[in-house]
PAVEXKE-117299 format. One record per residue (C-alpha): residue number from 1; residue in three letters; x, z, y. Coordinates in Angstrom, 1 decimal, padded with zeros to 4 digits. Layout:
(NUM, 'ALA', (X, Z, Y))
...
! end
This chain:
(1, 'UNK', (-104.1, 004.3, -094.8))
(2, 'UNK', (-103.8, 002.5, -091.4))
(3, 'UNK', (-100.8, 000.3, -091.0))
(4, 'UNK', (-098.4, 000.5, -088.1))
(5, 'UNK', (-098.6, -001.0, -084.9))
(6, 'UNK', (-095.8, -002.8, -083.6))
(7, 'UNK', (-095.1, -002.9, -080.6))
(8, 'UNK', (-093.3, -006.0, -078.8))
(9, 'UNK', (-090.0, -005.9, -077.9))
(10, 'UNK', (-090.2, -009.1, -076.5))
(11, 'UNK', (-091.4, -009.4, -072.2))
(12, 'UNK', (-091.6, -012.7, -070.3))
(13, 'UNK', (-090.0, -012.1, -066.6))
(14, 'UNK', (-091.6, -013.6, -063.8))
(15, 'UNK', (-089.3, -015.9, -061.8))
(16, 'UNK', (-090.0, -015.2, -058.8))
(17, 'UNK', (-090.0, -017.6, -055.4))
(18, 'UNK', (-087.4, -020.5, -056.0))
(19, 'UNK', (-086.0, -022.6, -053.3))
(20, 'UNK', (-085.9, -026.2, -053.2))
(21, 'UNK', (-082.8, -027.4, -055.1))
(22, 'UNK', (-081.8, -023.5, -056.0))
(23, 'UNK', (-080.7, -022.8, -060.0))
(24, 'UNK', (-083.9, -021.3, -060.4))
(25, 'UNK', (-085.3, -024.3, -060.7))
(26, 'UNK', (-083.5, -025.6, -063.8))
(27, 'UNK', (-084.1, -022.3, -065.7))
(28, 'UNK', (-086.2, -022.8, -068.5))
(29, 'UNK', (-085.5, -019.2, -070.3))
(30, 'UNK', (-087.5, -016.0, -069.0))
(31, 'UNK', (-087.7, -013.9, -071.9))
(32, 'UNK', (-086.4, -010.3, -072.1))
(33, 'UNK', (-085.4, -007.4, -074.9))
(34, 'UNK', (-084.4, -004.1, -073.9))
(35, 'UNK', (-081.1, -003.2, -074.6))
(36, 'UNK', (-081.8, -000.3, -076.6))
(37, 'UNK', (-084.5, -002.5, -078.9))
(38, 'UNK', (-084.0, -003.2, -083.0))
(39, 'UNK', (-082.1, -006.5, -083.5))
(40, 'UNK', (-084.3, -006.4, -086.6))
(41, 'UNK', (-087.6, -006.2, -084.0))
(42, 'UNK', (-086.6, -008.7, -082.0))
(43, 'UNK', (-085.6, -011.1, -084.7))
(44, 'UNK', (-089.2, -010.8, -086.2))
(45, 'UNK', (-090.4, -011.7, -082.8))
(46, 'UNK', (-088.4, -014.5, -083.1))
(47, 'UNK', (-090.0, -015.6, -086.2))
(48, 'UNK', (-093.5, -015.1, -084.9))
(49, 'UNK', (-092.9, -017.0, -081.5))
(50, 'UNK', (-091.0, -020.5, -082.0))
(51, 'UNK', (-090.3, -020.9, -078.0))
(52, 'UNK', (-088.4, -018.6, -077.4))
(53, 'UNK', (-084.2, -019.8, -078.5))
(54, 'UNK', (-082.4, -017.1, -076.3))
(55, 'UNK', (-083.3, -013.5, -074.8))
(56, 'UNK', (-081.8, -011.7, -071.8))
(57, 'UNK', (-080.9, -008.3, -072.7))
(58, 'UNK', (-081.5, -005.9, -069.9))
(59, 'UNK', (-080.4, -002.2, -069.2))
(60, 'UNK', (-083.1, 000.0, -067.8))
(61, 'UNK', (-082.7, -001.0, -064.3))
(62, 'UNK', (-083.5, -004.4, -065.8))
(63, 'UNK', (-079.9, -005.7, -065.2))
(64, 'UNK', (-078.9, -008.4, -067.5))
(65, 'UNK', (-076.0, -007.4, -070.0))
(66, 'UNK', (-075.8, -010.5, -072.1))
(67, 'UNK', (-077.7, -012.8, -074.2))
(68, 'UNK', (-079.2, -013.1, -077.8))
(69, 'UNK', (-080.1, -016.7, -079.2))
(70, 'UNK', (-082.5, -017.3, -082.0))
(71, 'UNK', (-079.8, -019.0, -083.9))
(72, 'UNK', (-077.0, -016.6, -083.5))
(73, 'UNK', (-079.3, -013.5, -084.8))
(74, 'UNK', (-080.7, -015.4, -087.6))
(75, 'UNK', (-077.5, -016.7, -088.6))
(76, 'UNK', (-076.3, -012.7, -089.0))
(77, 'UNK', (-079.8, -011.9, -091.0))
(78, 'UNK', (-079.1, -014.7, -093.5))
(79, 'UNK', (-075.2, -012.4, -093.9))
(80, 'UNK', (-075.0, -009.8, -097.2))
(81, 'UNK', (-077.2, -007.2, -096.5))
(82, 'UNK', (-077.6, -008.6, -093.0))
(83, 'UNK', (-081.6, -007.0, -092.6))
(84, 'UNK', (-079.8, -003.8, -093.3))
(85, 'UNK', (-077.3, -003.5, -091.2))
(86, 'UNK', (-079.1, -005.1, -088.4))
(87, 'UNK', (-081.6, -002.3, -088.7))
(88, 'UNK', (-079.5, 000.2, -087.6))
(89, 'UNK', (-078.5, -002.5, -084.7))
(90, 'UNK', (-079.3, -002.0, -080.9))
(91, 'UNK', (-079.7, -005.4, -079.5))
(92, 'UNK', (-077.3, -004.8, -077.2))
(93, 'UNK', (-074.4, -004.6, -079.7))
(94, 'UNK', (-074.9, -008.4, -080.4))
(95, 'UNK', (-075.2, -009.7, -076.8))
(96, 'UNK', (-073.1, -012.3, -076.0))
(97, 'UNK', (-071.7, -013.2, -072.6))
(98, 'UNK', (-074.0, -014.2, -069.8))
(99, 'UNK', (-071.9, -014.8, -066.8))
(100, 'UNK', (-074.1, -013.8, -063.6))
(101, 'UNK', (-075.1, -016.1, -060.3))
(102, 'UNK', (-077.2, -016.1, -057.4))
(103, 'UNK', (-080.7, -016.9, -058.2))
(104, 'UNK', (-081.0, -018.8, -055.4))
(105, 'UNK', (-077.4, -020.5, -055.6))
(106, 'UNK', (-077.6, -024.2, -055.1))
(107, 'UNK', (-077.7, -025.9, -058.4))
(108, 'UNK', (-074.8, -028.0, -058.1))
(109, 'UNK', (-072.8, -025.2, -056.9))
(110, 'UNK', (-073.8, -023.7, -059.8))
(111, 'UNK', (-072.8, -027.0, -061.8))
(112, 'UNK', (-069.2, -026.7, -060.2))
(113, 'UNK', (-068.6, -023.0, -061.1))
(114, 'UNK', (-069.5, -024.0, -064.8))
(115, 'UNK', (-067.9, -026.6, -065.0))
(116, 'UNK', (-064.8, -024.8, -063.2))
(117, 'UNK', (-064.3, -022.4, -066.0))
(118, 'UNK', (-067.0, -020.5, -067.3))
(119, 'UNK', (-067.6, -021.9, -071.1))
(120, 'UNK', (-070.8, -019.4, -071.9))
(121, 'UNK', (-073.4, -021.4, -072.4))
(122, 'UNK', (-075.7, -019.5, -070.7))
(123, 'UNK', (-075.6, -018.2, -067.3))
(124, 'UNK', (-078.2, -015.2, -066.2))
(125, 'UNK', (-079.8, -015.5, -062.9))
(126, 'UNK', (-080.2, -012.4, -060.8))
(127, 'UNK', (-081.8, -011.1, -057.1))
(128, 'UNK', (-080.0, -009.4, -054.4))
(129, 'UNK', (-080.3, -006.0, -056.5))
(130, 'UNK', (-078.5, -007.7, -059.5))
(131, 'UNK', (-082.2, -007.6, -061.2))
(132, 'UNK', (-082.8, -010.5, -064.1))
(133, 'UNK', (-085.0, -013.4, -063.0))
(134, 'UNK', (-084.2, -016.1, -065.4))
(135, 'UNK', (-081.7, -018.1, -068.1))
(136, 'UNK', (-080.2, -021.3, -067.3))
(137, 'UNK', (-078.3, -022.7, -070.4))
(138, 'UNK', (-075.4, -025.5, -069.8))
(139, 'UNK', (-078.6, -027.7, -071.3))
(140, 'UNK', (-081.0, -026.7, -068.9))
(141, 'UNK', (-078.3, -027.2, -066.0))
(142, 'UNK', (-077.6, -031.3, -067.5))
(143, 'UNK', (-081.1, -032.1, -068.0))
(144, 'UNK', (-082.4, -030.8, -064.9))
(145, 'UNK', (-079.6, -032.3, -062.4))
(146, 'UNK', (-080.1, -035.7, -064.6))
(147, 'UNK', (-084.2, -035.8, -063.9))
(148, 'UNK', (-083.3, -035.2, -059.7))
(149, 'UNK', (-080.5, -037.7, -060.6))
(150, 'UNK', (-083.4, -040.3, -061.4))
(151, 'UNK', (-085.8, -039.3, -059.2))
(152, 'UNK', (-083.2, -040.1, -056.5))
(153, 'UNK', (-082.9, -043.6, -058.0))
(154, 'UNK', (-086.4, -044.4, -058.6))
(155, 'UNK', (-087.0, -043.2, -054.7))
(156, 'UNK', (-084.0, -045.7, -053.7))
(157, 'UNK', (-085.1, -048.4, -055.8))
(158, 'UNK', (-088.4, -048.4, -054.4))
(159, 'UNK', (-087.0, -048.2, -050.7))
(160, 'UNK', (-084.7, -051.1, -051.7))
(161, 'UNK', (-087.8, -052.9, -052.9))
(162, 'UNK', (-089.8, -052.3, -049.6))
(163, 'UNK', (-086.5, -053.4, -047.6))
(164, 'UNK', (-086.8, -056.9, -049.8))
(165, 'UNK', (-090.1, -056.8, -048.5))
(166, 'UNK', (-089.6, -056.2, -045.5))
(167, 'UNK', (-087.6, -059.9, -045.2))
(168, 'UNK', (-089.1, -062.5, -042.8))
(169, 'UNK', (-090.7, -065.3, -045.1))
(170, 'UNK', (-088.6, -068.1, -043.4))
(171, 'UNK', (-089.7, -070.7, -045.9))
(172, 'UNK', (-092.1, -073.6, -044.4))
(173, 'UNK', (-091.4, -076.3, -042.9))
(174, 'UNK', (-087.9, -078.4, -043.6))
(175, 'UNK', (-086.8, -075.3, -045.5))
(176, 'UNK', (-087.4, -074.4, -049.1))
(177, 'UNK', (-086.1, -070.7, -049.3))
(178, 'UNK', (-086.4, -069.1, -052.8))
(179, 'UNK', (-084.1, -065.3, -053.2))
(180, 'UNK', (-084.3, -063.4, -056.3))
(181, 'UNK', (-082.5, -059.8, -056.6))
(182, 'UNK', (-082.6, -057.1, -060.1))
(183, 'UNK', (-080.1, -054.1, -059.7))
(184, 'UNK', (-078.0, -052.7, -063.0))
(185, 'UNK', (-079.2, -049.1, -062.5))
(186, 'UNK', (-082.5, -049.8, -061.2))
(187, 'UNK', (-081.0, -049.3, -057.8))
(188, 'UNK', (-077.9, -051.3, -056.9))
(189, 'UNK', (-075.2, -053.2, -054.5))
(190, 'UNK', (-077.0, -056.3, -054.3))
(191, 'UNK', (-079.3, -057.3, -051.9))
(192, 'UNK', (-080.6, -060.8, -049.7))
(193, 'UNK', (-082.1, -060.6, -045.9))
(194, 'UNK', (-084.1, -063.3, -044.5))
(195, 'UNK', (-085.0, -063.7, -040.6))
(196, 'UNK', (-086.8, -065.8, -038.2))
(197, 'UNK', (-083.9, -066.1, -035.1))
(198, 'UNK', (-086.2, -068.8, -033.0))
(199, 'UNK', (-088.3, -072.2, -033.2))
(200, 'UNK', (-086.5, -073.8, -035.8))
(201, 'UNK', (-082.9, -071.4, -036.7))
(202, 'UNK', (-083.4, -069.4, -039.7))
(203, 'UNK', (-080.6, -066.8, -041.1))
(204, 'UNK', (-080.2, -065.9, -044.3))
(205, 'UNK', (-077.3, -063.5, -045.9))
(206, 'UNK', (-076.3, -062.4, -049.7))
(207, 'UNK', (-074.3, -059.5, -050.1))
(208, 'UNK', (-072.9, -057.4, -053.1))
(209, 'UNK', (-071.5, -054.2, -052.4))
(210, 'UNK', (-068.9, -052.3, -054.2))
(211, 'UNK', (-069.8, -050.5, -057.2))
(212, 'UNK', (-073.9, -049.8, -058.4))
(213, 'UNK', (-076.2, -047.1, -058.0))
(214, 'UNK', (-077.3, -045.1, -055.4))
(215, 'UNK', (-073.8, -044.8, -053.5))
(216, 'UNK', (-073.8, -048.3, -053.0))
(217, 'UNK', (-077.8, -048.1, -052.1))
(218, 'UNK', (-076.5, -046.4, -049.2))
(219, 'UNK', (-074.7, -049.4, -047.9))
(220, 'UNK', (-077.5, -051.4, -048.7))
(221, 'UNK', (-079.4, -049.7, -046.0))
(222, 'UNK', (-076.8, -049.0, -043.6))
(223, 'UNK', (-076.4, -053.3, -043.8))
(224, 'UNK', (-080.0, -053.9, -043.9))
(225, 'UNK', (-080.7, -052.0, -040.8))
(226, 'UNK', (-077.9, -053.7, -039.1))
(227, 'UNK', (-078.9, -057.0, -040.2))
(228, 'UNK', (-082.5, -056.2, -038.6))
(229, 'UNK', (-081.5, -054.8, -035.2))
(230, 'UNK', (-078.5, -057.5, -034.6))
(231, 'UNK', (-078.5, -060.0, -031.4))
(232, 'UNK', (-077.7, -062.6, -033.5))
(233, 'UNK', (-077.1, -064.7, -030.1))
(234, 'UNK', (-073.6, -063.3, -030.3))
(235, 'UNK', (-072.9, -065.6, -033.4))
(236, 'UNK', (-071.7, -064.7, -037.0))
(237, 'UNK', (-068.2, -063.8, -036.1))
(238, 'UNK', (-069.6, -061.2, -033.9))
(239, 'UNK', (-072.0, -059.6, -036.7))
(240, 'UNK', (-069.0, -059.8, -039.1))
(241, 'UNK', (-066.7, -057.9, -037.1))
(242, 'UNK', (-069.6, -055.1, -036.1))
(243, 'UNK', (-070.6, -054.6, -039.8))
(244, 'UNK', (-066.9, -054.4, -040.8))
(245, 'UNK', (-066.1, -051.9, -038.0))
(246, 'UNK', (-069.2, -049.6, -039.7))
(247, 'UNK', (-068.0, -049.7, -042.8))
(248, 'UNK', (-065.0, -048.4, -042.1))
(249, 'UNK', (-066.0, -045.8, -039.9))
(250, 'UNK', (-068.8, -044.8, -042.6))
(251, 'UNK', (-066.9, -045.1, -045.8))
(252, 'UNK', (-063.3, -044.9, -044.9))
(253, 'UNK', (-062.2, -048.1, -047.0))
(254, 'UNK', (-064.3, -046.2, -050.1))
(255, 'UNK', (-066.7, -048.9, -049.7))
(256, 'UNK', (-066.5, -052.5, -049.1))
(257, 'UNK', (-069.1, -055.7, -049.2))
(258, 'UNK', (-068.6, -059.4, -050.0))
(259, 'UNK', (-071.3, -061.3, -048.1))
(260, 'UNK', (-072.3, -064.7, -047.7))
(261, 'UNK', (-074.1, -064.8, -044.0))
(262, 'UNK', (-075.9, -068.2, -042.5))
(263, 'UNK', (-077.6, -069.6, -040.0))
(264, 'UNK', (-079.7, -073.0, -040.5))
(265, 'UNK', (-081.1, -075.2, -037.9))
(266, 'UNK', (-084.5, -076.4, -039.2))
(267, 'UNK', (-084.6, -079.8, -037.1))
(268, 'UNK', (-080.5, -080.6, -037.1))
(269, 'UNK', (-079.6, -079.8, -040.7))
(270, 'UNK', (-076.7, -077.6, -039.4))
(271, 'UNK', (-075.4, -074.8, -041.3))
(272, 'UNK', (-073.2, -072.3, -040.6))
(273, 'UNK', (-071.4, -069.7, -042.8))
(274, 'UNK', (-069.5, -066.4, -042.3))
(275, 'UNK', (-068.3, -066.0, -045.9))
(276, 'UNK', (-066.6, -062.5, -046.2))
(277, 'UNK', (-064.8, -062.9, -049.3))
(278, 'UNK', (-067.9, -063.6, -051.3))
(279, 'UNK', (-067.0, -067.8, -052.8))
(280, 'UNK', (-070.2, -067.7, -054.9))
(281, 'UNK', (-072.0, -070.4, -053.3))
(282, 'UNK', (-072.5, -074.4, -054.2))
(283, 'UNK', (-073.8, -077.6, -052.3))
(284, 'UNK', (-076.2, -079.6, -054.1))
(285, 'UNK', (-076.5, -083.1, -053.1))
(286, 'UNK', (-077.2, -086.3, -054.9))
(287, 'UNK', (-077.1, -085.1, -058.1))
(288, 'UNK', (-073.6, -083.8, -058.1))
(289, 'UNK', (-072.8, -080.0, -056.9))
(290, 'UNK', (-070.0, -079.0, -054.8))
(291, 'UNK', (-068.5, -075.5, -053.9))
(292, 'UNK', (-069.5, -074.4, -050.7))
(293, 'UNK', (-065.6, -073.2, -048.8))
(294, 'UNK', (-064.5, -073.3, -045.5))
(295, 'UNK', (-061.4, -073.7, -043.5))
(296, 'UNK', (-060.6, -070.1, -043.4))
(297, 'UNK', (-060.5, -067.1, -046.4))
(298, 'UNK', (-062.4, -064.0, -045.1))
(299, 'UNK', (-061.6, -060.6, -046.4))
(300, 'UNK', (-064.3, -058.7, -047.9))
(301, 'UNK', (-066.3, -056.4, -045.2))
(302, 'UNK', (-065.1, -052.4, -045.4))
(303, 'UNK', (-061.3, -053.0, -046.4))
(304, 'UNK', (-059.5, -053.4, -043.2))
(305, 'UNK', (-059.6, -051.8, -039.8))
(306, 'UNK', (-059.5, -055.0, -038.1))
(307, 'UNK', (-060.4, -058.6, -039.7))
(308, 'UNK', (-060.5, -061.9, -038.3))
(309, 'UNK', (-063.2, -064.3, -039.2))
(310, 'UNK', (-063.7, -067.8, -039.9))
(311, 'UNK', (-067.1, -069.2, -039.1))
(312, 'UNK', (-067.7, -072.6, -041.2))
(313, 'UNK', (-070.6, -075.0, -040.4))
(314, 'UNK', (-071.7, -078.4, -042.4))
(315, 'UNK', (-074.5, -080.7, -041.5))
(316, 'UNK', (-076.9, -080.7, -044.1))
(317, 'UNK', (-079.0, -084.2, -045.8))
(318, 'UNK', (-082.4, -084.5, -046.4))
(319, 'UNK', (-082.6, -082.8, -049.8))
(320, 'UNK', (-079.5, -081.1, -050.2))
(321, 'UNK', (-079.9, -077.5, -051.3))
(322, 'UNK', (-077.6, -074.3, -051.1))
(323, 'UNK', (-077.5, -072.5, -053.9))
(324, 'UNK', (-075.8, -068.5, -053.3))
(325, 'UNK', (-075.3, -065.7, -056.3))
(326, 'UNK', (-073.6, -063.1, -057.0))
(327, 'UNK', (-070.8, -062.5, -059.8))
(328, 'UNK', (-073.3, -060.0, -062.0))
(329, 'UNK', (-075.3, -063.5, -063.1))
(330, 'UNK', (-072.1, -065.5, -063.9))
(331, 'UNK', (-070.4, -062.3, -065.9))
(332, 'UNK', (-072.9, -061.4, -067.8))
(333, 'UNK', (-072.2, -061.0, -071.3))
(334, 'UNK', (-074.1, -062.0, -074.3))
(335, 'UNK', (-072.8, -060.0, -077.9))
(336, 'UNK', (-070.3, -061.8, -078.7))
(337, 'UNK', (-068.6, -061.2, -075.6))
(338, 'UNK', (-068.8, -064.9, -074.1))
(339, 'UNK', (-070.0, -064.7, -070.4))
(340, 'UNK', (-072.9, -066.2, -069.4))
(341, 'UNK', (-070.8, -068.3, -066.7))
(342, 'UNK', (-070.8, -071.0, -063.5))
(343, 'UNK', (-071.2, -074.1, -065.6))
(344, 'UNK', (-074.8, -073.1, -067.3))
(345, 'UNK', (-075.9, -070.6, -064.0))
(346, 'UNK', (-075.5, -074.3, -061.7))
(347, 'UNK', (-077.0, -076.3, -064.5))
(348, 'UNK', (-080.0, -074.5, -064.4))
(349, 'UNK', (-080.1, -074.0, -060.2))
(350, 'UNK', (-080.0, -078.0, -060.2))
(351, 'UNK', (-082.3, -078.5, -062.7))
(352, 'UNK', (-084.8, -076.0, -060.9))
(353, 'UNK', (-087.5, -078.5, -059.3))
(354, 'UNK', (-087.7, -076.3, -056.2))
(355, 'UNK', (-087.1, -072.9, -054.9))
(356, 'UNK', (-089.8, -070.8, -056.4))
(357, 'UNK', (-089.0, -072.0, -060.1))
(358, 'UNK', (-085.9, -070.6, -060.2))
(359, 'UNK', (-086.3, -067.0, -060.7))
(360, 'UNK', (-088.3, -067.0, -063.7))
(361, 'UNK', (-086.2, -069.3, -065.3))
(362, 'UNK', (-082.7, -067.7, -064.4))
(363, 'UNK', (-084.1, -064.1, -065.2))
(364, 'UNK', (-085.2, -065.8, -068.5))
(365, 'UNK', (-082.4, -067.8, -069.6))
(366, 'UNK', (-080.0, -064.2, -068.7))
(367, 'UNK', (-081.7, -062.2, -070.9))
(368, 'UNK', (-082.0, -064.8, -073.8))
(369, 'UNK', (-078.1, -065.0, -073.1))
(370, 'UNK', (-077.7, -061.2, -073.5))
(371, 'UNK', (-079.7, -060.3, -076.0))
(372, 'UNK', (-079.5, -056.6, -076.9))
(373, 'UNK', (-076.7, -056.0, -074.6))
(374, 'UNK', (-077.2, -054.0, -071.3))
(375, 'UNK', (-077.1, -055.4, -067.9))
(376, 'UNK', (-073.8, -055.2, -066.6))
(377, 'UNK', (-074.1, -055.6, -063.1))
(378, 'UNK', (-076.2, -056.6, -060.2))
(379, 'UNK', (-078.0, -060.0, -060.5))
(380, 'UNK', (-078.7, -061.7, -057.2))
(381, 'UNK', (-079.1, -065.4, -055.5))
(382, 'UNK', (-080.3, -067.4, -052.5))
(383, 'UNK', (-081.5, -071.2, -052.8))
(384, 'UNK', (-082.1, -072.9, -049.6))
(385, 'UNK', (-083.6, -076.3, -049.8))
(386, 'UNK', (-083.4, -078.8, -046.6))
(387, 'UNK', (-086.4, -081.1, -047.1))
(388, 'UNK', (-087.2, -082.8, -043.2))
(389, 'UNK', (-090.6, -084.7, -043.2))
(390, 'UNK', (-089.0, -086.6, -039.7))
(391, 'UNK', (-086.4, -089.9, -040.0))
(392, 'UNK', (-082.9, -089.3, -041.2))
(393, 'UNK', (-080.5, -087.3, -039.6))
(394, 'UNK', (-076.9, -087.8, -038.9))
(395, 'UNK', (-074.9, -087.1, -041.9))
(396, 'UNK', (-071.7, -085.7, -042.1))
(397, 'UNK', (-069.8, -082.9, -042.3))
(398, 'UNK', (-068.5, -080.7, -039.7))
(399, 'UNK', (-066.0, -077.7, -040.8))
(400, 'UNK', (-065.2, -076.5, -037.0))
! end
């Protein structure tokens, strides 16, 4: 007695030419039962091959008509007399609803006409001829849209790190520069430039953008490029206004910047400071600290059409330092909800020997502080350090 061959009801579709960024690429289902099949053959099928959780059922022009999952037919097997009465059952009596698309639809067009209204979990992807070419499932859709989601912010995070490299090494000299940057989201709103303006001037800026991730990556580079091609021989106020006038025409008072920007004369001492609405920045001298503020209070960069802008300038001493952060180091909290705050972030910048210690110990000292709680927002700072191996210089201040 020879036993009966069965014959699969089961085929695996071939998807076909996808698109970059086309729904085809987040399908992860390609499996196919005629409509016609017996829900009791294809739930052995099931059984034998643990891959496959849904099926598209097609008609004979190999049109999709709906959708069986693993779970849903075994859930009707395990039923009274559920093997029997699917027996008698055509597959296509249990298909649920598969909304068609496009094949080649854009996947976050697709994403918005889900998320617009259609609650299937599954949606069947189809040629020009309506023909089945694969399943994407509301999981599929998340998961794939969340891995180009990362890829963009590794990409940007590694472009923000080659823009950080990219700085002008403007320590040597009288000046002890030290700058130490480490986004929320592994890309971020924070971000320090250096340059090399001539003999012996040196500029240096601090800036933290609105919100994290890659939207405010974008303004990262848009600033960074600026910074780079400026004529800084048209002054601070000048760079102030023409990075304030981009942002506005960019991001339409979506995005704005607080920034600390400088200039420092290498053989005078002088300093000078555009600080658009940024504060975060102390004076270190004798052993005491003291809050770096000017005469005037600059608005942020990117929320008004037109600003006016204060430029500040003091006339460093041999061994004073400038010490610039942002608020993500100062806010940090640790579990019990206590920030990490001002008092022990300057402790530790005037304890620092020189620039180059701090980073390690800062980095170190916020994660002790934070424990198992997530980083809540960009970390950066800038330590300058005016050391001149020459006699003194004239001392004072000068807050023209």
């Amino acid at each position: 007695m020879h036993s009966e061959r069965k014959v699969p009801v089961i085929s695996e579709s071939a998807p076909g030419r996808s698109y970059a960024s086309s729904a085809l690429r987040a399908a992860r289902h390609f499996f196919t039962v005629p409509q016609a099949a017996n829900a009791v053959a294809l739930a052995d099928e099931f059984q034998r091959d643990e891959r496959i959780e849904a099926v598209a059922v097609l008609d004979e022009a190999g049109r999709p008509r709906g959708v069986v999952t693993r779970d849903r037919l075994f859930s009707l097997l395990g039923k009274p007399y559920g093997r029997d009465i699917l027996g008698r059952t055509p597959v296509a009596d249990l298909a649920e609803d598969a909304p068609t698309a496009d094949a080649h639809i854009g996947v976050f067009a697709l994403a918005a006409e889900s998320e617009a209204g259609a609650s299937a979990p599954y949606r069947a992807l189809v040629d020009e001829a309506g023909r089945f070419r694969g399943l994407v499932s509301s999981r599929d859709l998340a998961e794939y849209l969340s891995e180009m989601t990362q890829e963009d912010i590794d990409l940007a995070g590694r472009l923000q790190e080659r823009l950080e490299a990219a700085n002008d090494a403007i320590g040597g000299g009288a000046l002890r520069f030290e700058a130490w940057s480490r986004p929320a989201k592994g890309v971020g709103g924070d971000f320090w430039f250096a340059k090399r303006l001539g003999p012996s001037l040196r500029f240096f800026a601090l800036c933290d953008v609105s919100g994290k991730g890659v939207a405010a990556s974008l303004v990262v580079a848009m600033v960074w490029g600026m910074l780079r091609s400026f004529d800084f021989s048209c002054g601070l106020e000048a760079l102030a206004i023409e990075l304030n006038e981009a942002l506005v025409a960019t991001f339409h008072l979506e995005k704005y910047l607080t920034g600390f920007f400088a200039t420092l004369d290498e053989a005078s001492g002088l300093l000078s400071v555009a600080d658009m609405g940024h504060a975060h920045a102390r004076l270190f001298r004798g052993g005491r600290q003291y809050r770096l503020h000017g005469k005037g209070r600059n608005l942020p960069l990117g929320v008004e059409g037109t600003i006016e802008v204060t430029v500040s300038r003091w006339r460093l001493e041999p061994g004073d330092s400038v010490f610039v952060y942002s608020d993500g180091l100062v806010e940090q909290e640790d579990p019990r909800g206590l920030e990490f705050g001002e008092a022990r972030l300057c402790a530790l910048a005037a304890s620092a020997a020189s620039p180059g210690t701090l980073s390690a110990a800062l980095s170190g000292a916020v994660d002790a502080h934070r424990g198992r709680i997530p980083q809540q927002d960009d970390m950066s700072f800038v330590r300058i350090a005016w050391e001149p191996a020459g006699p003194g210089v004239s001392k004072g201040i000068d807050r023209g």
